[in-house]
PAMIMI-621217 format. One record per residue: residue number from 1; residue in three letters; y negated, z, x negated of N, C-alpha, C, CB in turn. Coordinates in pm, 1 decimal. Glycine has a CB too. Example, Ala and Ser with C-alpha at 12.3 -4.5 7.8 and 13.67 -1.06 7.14 Angstrom:
2
{fiba->1 | minu->Ala | n_py->569.0 | n_pz->780.0 | n_px->-1319.0 | ca_py->450.0 | ca_pz->780.0 | ca_px->-1230.0 | c_py->330.0 | c_pz->780.0 | c_px->-1320.0 | cb_py->447.3 | cb_pz->904.6 | cb_px->-1130.8}
{fiba->2 | minu->Ser | n_py->225.0 | n_pz->708.0 | n_px->-1285.0 | ca_py->106.0 | ca_pz->714.0 | ca_px->-1367.0 | c_py->-3.0 | c_pz->787.0 | c_px->-1290.0 | cb_py->59.8 | cb_pz->572.5 | cb_px->-1408.4}
This chain:
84
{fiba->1 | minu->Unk | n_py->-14487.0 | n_pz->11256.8 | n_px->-7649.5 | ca_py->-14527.8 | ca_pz->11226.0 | ca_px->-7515.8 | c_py->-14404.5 | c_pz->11207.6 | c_px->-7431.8 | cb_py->-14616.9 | cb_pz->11102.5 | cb_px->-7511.8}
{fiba->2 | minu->Unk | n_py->-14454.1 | n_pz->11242.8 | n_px->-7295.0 | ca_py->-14272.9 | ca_pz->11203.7 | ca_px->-7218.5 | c_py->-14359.0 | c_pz->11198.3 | c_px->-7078.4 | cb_py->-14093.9 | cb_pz->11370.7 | cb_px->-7225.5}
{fiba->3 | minu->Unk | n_py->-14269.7 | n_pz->11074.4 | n_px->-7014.8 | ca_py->-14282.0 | ca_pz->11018.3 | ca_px->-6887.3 | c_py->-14229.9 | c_pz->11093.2 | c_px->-6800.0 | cb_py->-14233.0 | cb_pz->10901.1 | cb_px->-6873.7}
{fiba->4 | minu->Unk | n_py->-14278.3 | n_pz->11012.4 | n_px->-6646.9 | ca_py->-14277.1 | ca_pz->11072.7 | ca_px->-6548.2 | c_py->-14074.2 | c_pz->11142.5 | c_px->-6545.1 | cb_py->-14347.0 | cb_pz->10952.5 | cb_px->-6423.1}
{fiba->5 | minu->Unk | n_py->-14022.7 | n_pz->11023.4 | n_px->-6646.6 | ca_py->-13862.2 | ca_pz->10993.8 | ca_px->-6600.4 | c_py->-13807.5 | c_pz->11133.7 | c_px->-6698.2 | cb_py->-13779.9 | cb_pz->10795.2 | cb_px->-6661.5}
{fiba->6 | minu->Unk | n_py->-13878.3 | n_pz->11166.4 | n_px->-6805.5 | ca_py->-13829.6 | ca_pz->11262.2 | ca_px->-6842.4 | c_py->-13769.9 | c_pz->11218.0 | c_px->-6979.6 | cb_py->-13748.1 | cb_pz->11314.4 | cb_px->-6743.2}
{fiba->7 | minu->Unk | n_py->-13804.0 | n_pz->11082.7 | n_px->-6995.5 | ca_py->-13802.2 | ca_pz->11049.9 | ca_px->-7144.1 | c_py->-13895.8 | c_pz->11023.0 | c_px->-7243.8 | cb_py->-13746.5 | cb_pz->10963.7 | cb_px->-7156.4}
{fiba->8 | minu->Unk | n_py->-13894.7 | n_pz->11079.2 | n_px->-7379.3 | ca_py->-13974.2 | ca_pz->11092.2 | ca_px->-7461.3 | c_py->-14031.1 | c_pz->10924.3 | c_px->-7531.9 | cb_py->-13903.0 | cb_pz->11195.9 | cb_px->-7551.8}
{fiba->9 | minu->Unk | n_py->-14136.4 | n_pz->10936.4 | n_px->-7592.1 | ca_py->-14201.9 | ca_pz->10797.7 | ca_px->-7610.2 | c_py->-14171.6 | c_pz->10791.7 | c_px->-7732.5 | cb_py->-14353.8 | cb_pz->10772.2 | cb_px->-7581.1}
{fiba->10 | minu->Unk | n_py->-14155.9 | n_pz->10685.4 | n_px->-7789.3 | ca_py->-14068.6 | ca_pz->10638.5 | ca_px->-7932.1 | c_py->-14131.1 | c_pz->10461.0 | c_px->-7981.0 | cb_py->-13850.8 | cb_pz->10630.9 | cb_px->-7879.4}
{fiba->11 | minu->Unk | n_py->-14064.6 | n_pz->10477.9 | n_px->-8130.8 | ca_py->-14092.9 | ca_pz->10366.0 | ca_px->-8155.4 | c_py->-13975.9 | c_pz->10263.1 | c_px->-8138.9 | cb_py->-14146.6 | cb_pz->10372.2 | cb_px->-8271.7}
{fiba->12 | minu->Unk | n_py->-13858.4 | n_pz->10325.5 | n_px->-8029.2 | ca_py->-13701.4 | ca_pz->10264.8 | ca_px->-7973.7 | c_py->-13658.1 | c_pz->10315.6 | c_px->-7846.5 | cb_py->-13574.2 | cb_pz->10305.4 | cb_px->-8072.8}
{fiba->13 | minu->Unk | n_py->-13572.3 | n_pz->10279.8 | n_px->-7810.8 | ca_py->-13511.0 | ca_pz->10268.2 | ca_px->-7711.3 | c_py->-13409.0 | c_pz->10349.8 | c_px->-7719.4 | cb_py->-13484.6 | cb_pz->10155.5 | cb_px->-7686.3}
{fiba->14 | minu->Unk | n_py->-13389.3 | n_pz->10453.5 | n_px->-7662.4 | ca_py->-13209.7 | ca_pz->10522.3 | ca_px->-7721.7 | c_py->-13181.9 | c_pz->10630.9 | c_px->-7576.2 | cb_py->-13218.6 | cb_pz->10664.6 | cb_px->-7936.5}
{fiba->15 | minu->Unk | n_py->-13096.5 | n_pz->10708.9 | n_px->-7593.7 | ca_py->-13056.8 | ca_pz->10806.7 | ca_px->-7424.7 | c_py->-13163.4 | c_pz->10888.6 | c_px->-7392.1 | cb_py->-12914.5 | cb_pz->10930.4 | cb_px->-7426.1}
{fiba->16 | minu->Unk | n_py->-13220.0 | n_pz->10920.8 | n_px->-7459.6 | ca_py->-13334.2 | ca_pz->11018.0 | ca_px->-7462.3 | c_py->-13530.5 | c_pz->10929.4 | c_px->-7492.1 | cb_py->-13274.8 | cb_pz->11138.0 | cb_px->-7617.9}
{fiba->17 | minu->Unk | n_py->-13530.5 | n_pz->10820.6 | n_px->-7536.8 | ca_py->-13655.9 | ca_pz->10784.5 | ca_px->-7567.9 | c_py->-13680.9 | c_pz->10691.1 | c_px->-7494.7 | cb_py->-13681.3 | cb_pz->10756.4 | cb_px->-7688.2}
{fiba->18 | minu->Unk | n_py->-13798.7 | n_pz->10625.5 | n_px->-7495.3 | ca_py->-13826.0 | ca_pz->10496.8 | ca_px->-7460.5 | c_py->-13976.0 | c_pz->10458.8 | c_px->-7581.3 | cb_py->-13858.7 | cb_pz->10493.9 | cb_px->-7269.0}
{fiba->19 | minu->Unk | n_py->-13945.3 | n_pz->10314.2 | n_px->-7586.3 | ca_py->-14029.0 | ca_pz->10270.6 | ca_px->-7660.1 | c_py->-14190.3 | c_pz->10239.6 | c_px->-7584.6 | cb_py->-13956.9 | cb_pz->10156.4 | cb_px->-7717.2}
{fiba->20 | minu->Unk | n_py->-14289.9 | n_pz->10283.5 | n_px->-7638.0 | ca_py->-14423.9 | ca_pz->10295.7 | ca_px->-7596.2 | c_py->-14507.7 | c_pz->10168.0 | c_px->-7664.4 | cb_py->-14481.0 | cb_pz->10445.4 | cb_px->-7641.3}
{fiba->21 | minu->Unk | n_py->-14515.8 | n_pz->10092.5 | n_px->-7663.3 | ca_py->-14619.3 | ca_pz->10004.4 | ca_px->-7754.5 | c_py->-14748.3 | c_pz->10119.6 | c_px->-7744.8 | cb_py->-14664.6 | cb_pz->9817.6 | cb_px->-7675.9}
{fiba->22 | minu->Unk | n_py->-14799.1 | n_pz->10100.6 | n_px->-7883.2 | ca_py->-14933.2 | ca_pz->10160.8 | ca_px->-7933.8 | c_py->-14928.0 | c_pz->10317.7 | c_px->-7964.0 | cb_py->-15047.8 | cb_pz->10135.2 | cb_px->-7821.8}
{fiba->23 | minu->Unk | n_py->-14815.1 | n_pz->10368.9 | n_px->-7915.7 | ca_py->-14775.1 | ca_pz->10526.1 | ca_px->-7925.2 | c_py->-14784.8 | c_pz->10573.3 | c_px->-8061.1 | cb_py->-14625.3 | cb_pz->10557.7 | cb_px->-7877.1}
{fiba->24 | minu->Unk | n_py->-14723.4 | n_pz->10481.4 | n_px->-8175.0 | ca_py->-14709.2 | ca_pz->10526.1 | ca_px->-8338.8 | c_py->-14875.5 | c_pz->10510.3 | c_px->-8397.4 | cb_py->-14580.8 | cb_pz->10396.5 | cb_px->-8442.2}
{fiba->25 | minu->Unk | n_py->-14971.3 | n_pz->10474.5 | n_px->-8343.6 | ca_py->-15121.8 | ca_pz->10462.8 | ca_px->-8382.1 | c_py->-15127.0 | c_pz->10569.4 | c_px->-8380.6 | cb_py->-15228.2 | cb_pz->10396.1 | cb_px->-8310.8}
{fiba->26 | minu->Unk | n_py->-15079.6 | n_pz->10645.4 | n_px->-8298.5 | ca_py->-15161.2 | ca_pz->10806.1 | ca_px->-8280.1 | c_py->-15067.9 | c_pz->10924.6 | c_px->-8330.7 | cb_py->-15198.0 | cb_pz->10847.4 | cb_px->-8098.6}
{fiba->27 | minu->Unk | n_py->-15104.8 | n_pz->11029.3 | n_px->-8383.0 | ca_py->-15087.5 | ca_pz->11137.5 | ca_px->-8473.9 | c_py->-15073.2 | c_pz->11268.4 | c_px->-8386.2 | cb_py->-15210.0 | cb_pz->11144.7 | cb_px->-8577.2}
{fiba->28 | minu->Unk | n_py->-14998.2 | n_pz->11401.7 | n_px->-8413.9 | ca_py->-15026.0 | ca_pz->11498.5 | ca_px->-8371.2 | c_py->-15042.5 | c_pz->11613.9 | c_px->-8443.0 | cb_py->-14963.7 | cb_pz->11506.8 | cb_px->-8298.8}
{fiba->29 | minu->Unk | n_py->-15053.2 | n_pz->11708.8 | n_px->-8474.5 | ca_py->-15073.8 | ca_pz->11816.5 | ca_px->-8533.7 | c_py->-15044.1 | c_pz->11931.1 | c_px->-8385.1 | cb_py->-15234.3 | cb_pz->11808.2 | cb_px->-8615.4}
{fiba->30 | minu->Unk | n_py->-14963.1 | n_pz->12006.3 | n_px->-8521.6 | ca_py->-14949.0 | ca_pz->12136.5 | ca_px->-8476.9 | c_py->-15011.9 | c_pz->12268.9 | c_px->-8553.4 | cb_py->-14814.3 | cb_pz->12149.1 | cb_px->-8468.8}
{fiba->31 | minu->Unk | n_py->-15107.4 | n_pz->12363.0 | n_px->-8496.6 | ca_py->-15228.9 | ca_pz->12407.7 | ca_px->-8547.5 | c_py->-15164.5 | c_pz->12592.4 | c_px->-8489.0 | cb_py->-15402.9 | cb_pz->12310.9 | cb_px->-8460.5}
{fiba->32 | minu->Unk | n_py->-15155.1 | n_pz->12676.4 | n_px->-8606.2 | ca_py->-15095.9 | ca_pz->12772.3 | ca_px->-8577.5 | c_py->-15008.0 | c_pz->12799.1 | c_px->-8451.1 | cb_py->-15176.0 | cb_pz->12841.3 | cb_px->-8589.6}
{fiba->33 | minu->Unk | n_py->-14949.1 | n_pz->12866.1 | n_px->-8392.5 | ca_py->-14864.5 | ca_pz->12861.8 | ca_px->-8280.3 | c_py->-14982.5 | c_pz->12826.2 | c_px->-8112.3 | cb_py->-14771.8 | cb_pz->13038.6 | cb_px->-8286.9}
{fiba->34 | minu->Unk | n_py->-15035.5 | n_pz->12756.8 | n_px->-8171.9 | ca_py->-15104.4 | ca_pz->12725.6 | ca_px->-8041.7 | c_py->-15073.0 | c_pz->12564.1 | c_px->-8023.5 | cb_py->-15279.7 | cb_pz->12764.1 | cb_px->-8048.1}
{fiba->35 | minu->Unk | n_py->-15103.3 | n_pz->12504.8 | n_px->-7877.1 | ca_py->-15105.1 | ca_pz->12391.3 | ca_px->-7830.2 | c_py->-15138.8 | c_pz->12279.8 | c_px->-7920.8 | cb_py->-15178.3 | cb_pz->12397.4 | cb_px->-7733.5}
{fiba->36 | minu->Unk | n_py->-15017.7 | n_pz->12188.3 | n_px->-7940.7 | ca_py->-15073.6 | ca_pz->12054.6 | ca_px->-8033.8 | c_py->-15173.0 | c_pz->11987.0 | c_px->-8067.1 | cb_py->-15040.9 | cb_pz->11972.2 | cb_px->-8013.3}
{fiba->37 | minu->Unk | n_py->-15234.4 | n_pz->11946.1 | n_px->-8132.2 | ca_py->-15368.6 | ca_pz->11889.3 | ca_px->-8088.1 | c_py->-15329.0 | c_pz->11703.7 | c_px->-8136.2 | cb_py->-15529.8 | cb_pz->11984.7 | cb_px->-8195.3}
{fiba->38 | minu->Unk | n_py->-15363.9 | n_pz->11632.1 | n_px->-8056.6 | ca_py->-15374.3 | ca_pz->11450.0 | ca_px->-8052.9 | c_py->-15489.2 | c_pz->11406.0 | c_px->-8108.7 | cb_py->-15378.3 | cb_pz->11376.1 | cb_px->-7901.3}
{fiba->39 | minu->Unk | n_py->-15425.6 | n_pz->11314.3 | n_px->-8235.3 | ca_py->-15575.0 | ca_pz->11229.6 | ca_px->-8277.7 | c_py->-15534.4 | c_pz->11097.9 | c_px->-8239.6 | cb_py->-15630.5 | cb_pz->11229.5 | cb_px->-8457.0}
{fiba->40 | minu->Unk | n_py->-15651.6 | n_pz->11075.6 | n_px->-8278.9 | ca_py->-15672.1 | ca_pz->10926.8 | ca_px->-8244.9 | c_py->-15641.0 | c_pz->10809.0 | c_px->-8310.7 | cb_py->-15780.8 | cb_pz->10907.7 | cb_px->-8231.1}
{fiba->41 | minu->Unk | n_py->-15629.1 | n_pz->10702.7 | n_px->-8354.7 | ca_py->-15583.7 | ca_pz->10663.3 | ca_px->-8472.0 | c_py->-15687.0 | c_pz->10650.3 | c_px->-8606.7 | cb_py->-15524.2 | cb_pz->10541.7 | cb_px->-8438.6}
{fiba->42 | minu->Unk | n_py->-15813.9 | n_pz->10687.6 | n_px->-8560.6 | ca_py->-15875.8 | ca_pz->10699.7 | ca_px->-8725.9 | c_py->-15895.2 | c_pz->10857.4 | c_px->-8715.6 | cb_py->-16053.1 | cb_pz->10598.9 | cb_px->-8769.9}
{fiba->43 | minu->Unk | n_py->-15783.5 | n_pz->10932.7 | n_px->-8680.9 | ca_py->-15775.3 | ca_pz->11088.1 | ca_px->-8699.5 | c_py->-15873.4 | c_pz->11177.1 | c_px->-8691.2 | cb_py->-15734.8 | cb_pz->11118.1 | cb_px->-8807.5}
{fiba->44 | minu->Unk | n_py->-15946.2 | n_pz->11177.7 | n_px->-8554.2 | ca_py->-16006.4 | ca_pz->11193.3 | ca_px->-8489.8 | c_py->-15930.7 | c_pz->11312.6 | c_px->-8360.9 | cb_py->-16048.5 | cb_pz->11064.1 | cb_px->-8474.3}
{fiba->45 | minu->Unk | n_py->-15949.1 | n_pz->11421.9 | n_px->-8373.6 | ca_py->-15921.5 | ca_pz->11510.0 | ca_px->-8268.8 | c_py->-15935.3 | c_pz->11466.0 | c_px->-8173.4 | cb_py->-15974.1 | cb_pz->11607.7 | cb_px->-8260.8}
{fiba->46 | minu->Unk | n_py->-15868.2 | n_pz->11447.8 | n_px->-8022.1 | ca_py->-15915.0 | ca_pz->11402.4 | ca_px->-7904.4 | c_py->-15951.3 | c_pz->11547.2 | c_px->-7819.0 | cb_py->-15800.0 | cb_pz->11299.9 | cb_px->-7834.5}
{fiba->47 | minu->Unk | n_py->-16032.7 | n_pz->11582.9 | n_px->-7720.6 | ca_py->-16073.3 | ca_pz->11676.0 | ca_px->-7672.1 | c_py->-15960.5 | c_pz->11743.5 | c_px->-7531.5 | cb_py->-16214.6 | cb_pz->11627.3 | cb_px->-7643.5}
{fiba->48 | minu->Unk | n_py->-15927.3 | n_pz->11621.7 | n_px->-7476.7 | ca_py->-15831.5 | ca_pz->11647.7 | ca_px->-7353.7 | c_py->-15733.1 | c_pz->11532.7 | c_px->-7396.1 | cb_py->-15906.4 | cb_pz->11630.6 | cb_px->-7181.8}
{fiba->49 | minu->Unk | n_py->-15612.5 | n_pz->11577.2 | n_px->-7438.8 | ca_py->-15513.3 | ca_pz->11500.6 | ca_px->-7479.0 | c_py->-15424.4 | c_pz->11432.4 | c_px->-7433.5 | cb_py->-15468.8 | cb_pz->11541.1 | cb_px->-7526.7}
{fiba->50 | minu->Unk | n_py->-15423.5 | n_pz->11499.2 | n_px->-7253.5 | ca_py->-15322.2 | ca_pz->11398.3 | ca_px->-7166.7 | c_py->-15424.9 | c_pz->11259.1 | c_px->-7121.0 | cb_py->-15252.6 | cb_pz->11495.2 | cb_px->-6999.5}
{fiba->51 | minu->Unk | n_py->-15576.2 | n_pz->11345.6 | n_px->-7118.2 | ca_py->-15658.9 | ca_pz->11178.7 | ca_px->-7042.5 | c_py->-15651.4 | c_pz->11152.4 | c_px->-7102.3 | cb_py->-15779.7 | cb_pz->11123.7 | cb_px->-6987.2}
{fiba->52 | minu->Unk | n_py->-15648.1 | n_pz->11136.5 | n_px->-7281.3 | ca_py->-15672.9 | ca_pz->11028.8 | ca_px->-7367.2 | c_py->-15580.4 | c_pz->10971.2 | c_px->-7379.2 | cb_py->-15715.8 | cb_pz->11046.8 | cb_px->-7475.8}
{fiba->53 | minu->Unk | n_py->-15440.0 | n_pz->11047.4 | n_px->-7385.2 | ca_py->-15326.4 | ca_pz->10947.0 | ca_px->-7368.2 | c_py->-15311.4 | c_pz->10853.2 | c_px->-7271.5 | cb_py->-15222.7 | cb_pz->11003.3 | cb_px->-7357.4}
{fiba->54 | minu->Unk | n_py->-15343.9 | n_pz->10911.5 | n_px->-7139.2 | ca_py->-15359.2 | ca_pz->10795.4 | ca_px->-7062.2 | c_py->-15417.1 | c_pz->10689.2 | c_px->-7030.1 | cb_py->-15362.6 | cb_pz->10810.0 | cb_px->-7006.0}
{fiba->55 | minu->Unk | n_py->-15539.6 | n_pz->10766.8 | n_px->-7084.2 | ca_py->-15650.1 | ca_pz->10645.8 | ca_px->-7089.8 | c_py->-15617.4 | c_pz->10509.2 | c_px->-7192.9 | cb_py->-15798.8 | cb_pz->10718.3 | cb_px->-7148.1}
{fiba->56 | minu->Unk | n_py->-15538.3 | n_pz->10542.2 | n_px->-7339.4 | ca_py->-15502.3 | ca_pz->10514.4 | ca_px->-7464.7 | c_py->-15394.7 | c_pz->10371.5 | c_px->-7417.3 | cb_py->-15427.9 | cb_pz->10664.3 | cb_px->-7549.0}
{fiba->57 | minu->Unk | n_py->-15323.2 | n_pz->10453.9 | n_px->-7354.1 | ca_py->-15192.9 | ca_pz->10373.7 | ca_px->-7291.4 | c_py->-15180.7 | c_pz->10298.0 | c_px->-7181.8 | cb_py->-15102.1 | cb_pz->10447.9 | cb_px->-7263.2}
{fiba->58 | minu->Unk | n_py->-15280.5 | n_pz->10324.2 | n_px->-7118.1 | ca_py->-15280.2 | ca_pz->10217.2 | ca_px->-7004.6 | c_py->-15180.6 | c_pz->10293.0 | c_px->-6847.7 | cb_py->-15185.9 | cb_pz->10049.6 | cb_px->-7087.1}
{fiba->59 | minu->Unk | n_py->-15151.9 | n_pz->10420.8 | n_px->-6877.1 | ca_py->-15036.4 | ca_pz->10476.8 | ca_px->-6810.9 | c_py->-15087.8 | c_pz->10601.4 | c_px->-6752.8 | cb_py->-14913.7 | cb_pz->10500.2 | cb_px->-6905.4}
{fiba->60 | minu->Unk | n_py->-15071.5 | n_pz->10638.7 | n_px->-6647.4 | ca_py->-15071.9 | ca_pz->10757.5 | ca_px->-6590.7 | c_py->-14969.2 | c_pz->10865.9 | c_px->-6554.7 | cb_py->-15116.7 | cb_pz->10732.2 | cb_px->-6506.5}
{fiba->61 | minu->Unk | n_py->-14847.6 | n_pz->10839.1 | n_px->-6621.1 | ca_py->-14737.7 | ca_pz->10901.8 | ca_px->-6600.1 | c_py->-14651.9 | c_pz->10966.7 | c_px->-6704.8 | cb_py->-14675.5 | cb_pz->10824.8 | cb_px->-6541.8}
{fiba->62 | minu->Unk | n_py->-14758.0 | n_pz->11000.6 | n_px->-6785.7 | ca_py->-14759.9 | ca_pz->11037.7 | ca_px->-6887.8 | c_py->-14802.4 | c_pz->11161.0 | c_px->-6943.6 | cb_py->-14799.2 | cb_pz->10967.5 | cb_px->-6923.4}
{fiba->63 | minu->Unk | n_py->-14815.8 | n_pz->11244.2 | n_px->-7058.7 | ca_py->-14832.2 | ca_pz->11356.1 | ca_px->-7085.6 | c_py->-14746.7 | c_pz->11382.3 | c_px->-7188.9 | cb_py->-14824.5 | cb_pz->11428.8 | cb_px->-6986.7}
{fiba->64 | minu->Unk | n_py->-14889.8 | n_pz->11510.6 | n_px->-7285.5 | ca_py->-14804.9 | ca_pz->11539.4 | ca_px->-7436.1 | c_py->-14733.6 | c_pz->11632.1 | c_px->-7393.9 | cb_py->-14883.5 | cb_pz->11589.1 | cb_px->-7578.4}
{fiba->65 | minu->Unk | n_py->-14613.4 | n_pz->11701.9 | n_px->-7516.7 | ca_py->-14537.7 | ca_pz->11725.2 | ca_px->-7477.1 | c_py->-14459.3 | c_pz->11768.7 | c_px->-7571.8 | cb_py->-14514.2 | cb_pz->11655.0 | cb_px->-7412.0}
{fiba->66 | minu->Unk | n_py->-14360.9 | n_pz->11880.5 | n_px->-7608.1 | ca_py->-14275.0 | ca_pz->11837.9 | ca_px->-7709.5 | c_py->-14113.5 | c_pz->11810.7 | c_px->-7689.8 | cb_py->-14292.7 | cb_pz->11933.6 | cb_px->-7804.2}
{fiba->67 | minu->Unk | n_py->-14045.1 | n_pz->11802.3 | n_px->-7788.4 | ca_py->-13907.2 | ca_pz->11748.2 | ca_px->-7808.3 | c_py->-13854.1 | c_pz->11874.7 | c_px->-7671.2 | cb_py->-13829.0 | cb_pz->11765.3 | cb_px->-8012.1}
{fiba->68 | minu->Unk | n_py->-13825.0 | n_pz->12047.5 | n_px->-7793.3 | ca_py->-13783.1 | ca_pz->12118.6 | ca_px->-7786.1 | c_py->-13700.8 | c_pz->12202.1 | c_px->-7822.0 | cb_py->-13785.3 | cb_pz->12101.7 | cb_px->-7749.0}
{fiba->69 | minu->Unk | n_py->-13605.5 | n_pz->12250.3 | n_px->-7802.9 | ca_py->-13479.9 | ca_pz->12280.8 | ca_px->-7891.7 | c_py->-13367.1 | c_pz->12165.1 | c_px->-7918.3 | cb_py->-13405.0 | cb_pz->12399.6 | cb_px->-7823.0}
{fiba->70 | minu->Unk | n_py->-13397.9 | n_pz->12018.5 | n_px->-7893.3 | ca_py->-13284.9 | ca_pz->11969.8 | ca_px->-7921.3 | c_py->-13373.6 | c_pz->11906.1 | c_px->-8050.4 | cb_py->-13199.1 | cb_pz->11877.2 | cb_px->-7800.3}
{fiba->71 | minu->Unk | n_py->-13275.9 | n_pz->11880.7 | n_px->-8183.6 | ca_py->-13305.4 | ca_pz->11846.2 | ca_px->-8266.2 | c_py->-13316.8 | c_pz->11597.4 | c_px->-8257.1 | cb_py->-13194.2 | cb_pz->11954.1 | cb_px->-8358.4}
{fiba->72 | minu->Unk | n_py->-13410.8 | n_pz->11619.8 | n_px->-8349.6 | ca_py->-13400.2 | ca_pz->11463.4 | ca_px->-8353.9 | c_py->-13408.7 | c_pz->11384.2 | c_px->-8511.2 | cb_py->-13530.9 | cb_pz->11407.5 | cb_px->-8258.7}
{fiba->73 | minu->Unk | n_py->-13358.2 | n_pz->11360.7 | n_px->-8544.6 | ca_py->-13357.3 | ca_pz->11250.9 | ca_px->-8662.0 | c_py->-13230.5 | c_pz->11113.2 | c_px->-8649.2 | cb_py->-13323.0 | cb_pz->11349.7 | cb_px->-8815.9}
{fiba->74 | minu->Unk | n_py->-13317.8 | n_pz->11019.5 | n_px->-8776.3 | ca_py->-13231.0 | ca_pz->10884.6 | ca_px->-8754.3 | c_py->-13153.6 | c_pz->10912.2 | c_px->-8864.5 | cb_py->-13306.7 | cb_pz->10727.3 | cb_px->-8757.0}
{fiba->75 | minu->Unk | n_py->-13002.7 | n_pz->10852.3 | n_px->-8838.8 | ca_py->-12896.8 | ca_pz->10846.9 | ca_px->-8919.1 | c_py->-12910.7 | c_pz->10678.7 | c_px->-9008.9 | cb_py->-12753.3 | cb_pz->10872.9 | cb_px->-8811.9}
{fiba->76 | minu->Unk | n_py->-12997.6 | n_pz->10604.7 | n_px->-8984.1 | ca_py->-13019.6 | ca_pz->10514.9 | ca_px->-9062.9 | c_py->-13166.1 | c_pz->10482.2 | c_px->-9112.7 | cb_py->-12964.0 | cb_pz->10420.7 | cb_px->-9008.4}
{fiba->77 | minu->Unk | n_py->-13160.6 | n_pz->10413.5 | n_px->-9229.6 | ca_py->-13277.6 | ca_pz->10401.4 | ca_px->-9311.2 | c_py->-13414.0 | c_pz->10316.3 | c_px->-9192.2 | cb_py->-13221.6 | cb_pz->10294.6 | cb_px->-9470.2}
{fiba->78 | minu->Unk | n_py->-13515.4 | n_pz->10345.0 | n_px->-9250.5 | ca_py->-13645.7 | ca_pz->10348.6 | ca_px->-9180.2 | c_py->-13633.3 | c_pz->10141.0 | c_px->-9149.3 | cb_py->-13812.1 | cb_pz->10434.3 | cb_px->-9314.4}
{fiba->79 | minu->Unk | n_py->-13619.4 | n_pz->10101.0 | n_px->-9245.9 | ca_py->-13562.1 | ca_pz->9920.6 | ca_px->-9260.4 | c_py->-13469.0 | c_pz->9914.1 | c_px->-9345.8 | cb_py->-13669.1 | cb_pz->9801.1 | cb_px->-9318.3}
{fiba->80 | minu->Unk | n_py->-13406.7 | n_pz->9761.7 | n_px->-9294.4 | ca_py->-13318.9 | ca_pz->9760.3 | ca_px->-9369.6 | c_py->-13347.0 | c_pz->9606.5 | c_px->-9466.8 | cb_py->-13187.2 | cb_pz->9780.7 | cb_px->-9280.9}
{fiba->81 | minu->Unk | n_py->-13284.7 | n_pz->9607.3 | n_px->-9554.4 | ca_py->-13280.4 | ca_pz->9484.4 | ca_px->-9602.4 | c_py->-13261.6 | c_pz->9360.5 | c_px->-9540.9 | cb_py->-13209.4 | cb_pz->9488.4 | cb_px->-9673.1}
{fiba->82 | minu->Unk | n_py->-13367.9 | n_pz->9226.0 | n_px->-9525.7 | ca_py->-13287.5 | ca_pz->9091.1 | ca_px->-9438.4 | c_py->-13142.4 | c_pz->9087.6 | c_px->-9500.6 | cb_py->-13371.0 | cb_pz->8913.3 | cb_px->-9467.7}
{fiba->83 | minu->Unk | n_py->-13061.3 | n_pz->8999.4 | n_px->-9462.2 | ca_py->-12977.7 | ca_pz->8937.0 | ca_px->-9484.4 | c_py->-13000.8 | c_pz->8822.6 | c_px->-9613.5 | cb_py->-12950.0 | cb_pz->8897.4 | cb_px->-9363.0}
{fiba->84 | minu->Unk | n_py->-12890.0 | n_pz->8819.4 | n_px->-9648.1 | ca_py->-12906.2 | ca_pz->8686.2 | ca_px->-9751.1 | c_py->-12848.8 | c_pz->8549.2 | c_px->-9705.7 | cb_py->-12829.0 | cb_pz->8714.8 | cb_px->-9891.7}
């Protein structure tokens, strides 16, 4: 998903993302070279995927979407250990 600002929705904060509360509930699929399709969180196809996002989120400035050609992964582990 990516905002009006042109940054993508995340479960962080970084140059390119912003963090969405409730965004990681929901799933996407990509279904032969056609348009993504959005479920819902009990994986559930949604029919129109930007109203449901918006509706979902509380946000109107919003819309699915993808990355693109720039690549994305984290250089650190998913958690980390507390401290001792």
């Amino acid at each position: 998903m990516r905002d009006a600002h042109g940054k993508f929705g995340s479960g962080k904060n970084t140059r390119r993302c912003r963090r969405v509360q409730g965004l990681l509930q929901l799933r996407s699929r990509q279904v032969d070279a056609g348009e993504p399709e959005l479920l819902d969180p009990k994986g559930t196809v949604v029919p129109d995927r930007n109203a449901y996002l918006r509706r979902y989120l509380g946000r109107e400035d919003v819309e699915v979407a993808r990355e693109g050609a720039i690549s994305h992964f984290d250089q650190l582990p998913i958690s980390e250990p507390f401290p001792s």
